[in-house]
DOKOLRO-811824 format. One record per residue (C-alpha): x, y, z; residue in three letters; residue number from 1. Coordinates in Angstrom, 1 decimal. Layout:
N
(atom (X,Y,Z),"ALA",NUM),
...
This chain:
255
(atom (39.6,19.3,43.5),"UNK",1),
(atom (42.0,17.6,41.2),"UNK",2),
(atom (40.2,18.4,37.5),"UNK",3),
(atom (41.8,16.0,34.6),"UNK",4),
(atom (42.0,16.6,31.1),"UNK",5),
(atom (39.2,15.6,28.5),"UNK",6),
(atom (41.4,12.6,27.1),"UNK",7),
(atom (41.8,11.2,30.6),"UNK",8),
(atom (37.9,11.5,31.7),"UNK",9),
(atom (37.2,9.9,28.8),"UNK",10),
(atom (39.4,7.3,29.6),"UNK",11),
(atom (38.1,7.3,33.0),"UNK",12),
(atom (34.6,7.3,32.0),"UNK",13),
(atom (35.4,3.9,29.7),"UNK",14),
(atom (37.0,2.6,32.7),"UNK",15),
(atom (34.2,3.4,35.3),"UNK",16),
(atom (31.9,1.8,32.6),"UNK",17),
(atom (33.3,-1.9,32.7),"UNK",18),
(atom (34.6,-1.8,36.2),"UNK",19),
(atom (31.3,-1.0,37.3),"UNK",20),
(atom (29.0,-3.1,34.8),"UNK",21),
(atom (27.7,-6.3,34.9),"UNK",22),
(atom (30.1,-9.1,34.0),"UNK",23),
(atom (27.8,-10.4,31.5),"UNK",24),
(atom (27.2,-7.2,30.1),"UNK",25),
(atom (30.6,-7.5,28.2),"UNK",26),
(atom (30.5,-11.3,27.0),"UNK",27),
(atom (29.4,-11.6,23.7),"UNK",28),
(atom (25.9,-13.1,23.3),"UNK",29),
(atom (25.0,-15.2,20.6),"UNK",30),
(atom (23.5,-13.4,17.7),"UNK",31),
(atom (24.8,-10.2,19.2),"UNK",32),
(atom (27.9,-8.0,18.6),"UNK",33),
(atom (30.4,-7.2,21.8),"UNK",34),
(atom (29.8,-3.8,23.5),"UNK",35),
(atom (31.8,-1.5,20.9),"UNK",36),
(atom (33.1,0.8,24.6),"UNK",37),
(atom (34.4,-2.1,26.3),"UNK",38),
(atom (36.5,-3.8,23.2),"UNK",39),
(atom (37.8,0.1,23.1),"UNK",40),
(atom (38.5,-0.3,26.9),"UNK",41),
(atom (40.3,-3.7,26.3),"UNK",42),
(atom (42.5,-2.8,23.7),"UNK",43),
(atom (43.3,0.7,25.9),"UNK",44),
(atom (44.4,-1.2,28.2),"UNK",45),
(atom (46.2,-3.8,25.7),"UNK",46),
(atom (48.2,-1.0,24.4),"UNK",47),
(atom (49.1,1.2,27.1),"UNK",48),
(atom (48.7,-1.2,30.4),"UNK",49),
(atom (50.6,0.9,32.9),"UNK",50),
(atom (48.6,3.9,32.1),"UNK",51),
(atom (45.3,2.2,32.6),"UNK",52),
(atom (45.9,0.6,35.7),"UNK",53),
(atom (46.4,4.2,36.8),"UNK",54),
(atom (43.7,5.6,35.7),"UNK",55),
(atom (41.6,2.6,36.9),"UNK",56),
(atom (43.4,3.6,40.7),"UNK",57),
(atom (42.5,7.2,40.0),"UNK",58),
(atom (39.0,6.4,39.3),"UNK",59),
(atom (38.4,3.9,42.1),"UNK",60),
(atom (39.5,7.0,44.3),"UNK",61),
(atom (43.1,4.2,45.7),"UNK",62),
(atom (46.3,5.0,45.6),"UNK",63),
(atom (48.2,3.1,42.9),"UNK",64),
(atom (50.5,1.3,45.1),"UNK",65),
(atom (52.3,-1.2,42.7),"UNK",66),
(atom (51.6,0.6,39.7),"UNK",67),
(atom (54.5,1.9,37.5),"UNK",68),
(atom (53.8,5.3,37.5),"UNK",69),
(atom (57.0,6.0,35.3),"UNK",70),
(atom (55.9,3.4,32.6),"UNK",71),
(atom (52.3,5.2,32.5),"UNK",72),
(atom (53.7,8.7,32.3),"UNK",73),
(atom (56.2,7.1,29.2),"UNK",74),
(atom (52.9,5.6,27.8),"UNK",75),
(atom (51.0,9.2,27.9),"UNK",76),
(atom (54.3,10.7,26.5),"UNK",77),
(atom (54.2,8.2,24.0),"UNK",78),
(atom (51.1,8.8,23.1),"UNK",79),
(atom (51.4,12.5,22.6),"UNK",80),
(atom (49.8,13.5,25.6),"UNK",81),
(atom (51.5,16.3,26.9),"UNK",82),
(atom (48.4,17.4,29.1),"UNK",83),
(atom (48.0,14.6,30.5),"UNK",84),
(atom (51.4,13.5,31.4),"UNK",85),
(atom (52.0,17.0,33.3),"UNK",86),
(atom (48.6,16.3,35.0),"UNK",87),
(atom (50.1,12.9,36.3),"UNK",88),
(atom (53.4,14.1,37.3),"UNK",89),
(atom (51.6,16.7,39.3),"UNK",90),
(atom (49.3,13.8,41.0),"UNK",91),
(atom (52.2,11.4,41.6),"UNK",92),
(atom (55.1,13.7,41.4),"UNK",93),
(atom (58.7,12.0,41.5),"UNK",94),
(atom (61.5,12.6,43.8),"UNK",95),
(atom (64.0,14.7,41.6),"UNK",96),
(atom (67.7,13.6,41.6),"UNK",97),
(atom (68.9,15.4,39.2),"UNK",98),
(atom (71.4,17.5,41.3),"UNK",99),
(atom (72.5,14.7,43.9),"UNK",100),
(atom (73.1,12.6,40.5),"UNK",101),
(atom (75.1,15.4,39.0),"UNK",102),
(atom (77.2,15.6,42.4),"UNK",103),
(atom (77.8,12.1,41.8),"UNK",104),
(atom (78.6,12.2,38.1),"UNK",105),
(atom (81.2,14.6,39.1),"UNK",106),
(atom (83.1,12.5,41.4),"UNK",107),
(atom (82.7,9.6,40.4),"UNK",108),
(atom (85.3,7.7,38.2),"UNK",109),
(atom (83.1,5.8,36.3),"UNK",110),
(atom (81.2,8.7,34.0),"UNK",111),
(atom (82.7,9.1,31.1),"UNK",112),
(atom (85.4,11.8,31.1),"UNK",113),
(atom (85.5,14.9,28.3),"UNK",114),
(atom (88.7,14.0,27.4),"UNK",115),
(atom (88.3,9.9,27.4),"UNK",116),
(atom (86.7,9.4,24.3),"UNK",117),
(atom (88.0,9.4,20.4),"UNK",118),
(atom (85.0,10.6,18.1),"UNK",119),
(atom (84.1,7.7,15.8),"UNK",120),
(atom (82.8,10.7,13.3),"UNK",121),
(atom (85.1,12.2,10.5),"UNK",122),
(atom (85.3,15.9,11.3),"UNK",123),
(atom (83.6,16.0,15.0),"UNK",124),
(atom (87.1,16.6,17.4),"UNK",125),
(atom (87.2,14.3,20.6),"UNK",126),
(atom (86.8,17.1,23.1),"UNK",127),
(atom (83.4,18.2,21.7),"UNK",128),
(atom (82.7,14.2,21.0),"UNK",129),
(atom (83.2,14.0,24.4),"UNK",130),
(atom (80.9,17.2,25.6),"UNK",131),
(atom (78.2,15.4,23.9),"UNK",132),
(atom (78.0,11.8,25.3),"UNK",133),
(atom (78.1,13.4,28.4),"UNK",134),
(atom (75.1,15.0,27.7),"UNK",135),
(atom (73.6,11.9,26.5),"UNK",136),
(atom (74.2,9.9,29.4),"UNK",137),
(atom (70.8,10.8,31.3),"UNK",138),
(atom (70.5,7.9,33.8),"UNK",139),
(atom (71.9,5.5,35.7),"UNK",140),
(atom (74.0,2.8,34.4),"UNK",141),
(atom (71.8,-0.3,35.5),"UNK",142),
(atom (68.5,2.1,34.8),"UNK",143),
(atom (66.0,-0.1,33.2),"UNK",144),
(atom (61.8,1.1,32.5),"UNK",145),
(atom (59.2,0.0,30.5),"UNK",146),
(atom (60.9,0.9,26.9),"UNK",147),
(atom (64.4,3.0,28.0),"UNK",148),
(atom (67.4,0.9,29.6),"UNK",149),
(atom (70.9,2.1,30.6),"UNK",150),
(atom (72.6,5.7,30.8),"UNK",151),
(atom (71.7,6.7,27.5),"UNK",152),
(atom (68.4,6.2,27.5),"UNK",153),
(atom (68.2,3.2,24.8),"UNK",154),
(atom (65.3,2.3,23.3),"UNK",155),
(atom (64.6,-1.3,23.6),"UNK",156),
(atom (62.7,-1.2,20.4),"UNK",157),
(atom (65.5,0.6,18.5),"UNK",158),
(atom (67.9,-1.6,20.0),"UNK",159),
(atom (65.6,-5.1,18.3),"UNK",160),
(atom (65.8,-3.1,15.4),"UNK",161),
(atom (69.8,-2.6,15.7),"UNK",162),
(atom (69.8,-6.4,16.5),"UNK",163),
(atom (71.3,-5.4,19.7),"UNK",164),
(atom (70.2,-7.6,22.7),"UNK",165),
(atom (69.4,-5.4,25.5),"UNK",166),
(atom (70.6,-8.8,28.4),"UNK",167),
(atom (74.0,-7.7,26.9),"UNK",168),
(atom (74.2,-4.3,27.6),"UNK",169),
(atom (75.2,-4.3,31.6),"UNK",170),
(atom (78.0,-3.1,31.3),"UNK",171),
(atom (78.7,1.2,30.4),"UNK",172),
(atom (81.2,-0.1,27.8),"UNK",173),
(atom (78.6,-1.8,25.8),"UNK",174),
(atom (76.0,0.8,26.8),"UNK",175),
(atom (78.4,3.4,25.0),"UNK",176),
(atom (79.2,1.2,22.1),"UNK",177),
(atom (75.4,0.5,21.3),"UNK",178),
(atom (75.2,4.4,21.3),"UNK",179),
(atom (78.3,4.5,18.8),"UNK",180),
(atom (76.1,2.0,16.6),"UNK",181),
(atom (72.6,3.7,17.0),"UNK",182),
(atom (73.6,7.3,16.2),"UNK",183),
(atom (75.6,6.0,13.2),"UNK",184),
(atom (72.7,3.9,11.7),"UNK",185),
(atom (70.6,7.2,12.7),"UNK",186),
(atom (72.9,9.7,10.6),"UNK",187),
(atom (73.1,7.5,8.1),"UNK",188),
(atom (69.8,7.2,7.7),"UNK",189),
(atom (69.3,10.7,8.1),"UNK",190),
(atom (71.9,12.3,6.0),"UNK",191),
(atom (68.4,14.2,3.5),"UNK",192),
(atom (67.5,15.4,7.4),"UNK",193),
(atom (70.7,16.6,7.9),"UNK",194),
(atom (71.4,18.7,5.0),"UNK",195),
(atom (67.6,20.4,4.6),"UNK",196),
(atom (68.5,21.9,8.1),"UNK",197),
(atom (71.4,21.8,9.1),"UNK",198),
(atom (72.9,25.4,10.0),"UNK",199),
(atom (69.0,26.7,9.5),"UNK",200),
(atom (67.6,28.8,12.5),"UNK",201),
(atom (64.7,27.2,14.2),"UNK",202),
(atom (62.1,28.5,17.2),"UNK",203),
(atom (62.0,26.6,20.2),"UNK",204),
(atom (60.0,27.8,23.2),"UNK",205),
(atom (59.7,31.4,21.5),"UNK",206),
(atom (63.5,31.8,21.1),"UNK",207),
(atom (65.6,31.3,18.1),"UNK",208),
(atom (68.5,28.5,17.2),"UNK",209),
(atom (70.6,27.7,14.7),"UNK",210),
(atom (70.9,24.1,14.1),"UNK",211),
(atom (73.8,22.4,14.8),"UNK",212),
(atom (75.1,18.8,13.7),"UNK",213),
(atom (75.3,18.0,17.4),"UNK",214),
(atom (71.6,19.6,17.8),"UNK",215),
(atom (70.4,17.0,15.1),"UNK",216),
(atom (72.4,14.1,16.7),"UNK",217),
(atom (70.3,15.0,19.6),"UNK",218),
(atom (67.3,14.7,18.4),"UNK",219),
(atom (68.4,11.4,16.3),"UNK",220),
(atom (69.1,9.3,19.6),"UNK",221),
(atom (65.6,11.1,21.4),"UNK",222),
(atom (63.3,10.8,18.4),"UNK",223),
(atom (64.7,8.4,15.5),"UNK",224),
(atom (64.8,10.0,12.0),"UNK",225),
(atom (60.8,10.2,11.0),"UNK",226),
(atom (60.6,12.0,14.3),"UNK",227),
(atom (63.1,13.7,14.3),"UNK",228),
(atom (62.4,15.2,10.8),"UNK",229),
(atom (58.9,15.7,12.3),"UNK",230),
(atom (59.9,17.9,15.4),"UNK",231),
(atom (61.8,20.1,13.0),"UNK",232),
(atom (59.4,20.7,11.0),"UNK",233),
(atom (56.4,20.7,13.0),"UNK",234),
(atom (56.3,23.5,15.6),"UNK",235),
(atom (53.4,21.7,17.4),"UNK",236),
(atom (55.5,18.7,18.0),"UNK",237),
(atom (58.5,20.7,20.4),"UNK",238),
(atom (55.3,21.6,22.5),"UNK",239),
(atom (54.0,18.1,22.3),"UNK",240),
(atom (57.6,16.2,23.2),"UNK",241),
(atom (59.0,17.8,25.8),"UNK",242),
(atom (61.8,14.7,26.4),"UNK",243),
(atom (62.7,15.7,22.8),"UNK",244),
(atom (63.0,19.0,22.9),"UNK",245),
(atom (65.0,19.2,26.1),"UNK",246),
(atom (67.5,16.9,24.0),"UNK",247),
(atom (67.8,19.2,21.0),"UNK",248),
(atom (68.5,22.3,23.9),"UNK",249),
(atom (71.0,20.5,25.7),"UNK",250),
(atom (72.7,18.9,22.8),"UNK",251),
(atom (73.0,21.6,20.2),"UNK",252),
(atom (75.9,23.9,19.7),"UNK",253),
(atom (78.1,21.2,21.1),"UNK",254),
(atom (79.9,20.9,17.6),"UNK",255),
């Protein structure tokens, strides 16, 4: 029997408990304060929506047909939920692509080339430039989920925040130049980050690095600077972010 973790029995529980109460149980009556467990419920579901309609499926013992399973496993990531995710991805577990997409990266004209691109950073040669986009571009060009669109993964809110309209990045030209923009408005912003650890050694997964500009870059496009600075410091969080940490692997040593 499929056991799930205390955060999501809870969330169950919640669940079970205005699915299966009376509606007028959770109206407000007059002189009386609104159930305390169902405005928790409501605003659960508010905040993470693909996540509880899951969970509602899960408890209601259906499968969750039209549910987005991918925006509900970003929602538990989100919300620090490592346990939980993992215990979703084995329940609903997704068909992995990752080598016929490599096969097709490989052949196919389109994906960037190592030796296409000129570096738009002083000091950073276009061959390793080059190395690292690659490694950046995650997913398909038209890719588009609940908070991530495009082959480098952009986050539509970090995008509103770049003033970047997300309608206009169809194309992998515009994809690549709103990763130009991001990741210079990032190490900008992160220049204090960059020089309290940059070239320090770090333990990730019980084995030791040492932090590389490309390494922090990395982490800059997955995480943004607060978390970023927060996954390098925090040895709790490369447990907790697992999305993050796999960036900071692939990414540094590059240059």
């Amino acid at each position: 029997m499929f056991v799930l973790p205390f955060v999501a029995i809870a969330s169950l529980f919640a669940i079970g408990f205005v699915a299966t109460r009376p509606r007028e149980s959770t109206t407000q009556v007059s002189g009386q304060p609104r159930d305390p467990r169902a405005e928790k419920v409501r605003a659960f579901a508010a905040r993470r929506p693909h996540l509880y309609r899951v969970l509602v499926c899960i408890k209601r013992g259906v499968q969750p047909h039209e549910v987005d399973i991918e925006g509900a496993l970003s929602e538990a990531y989100d919300a620090g939920d490592l346990n939980l995710m993992r215990r979703l991805q084995e329940m609903f577990p997704q068909e992995d692509q990752e080598d016929e997409t490599k096969e097709e990266d490989e052949a196919s004209p389109d994906v960037i080339g190592k030796s296409s691109l000129s570096s738009p950073f002083d000091g950073i040669p276009d061959q390793a430039w080059s190395d690292f986009v690659g490694k950046l571009a995650t997913e398909k060009e038209d890719y588009k989920g609940p908070r991530h669109i495009g082959k480098y993964h952009h986050s539509l809110s970090r995008l509103e925040q770049l003033g970047i309209k997300a309608e206009e990045l169809a194309s992998g030209d515009k994809q690549y130049e709103a990763l130009v923009t991001d990741l210079k408005s990032s190490k900008e912003l992160a220049g204090d980050v960059i020089h309290e650890h940059l070239a320090h050694p770090i333990k990730v997964s019980g084995e030791e690095h040492v932090i590389t500009l490309s390494g922090i870059m990395g982490l800059l496009k997955a995480a943004g600077p607060q978390k970023a600075r927060s996954w390098l410091t925090n040895e709790e969080d490369r447990e907790r972010f697992p999305h993050t940490t796999k960036m900071f692997l692939e990414t540094n040593g590059v240059f």
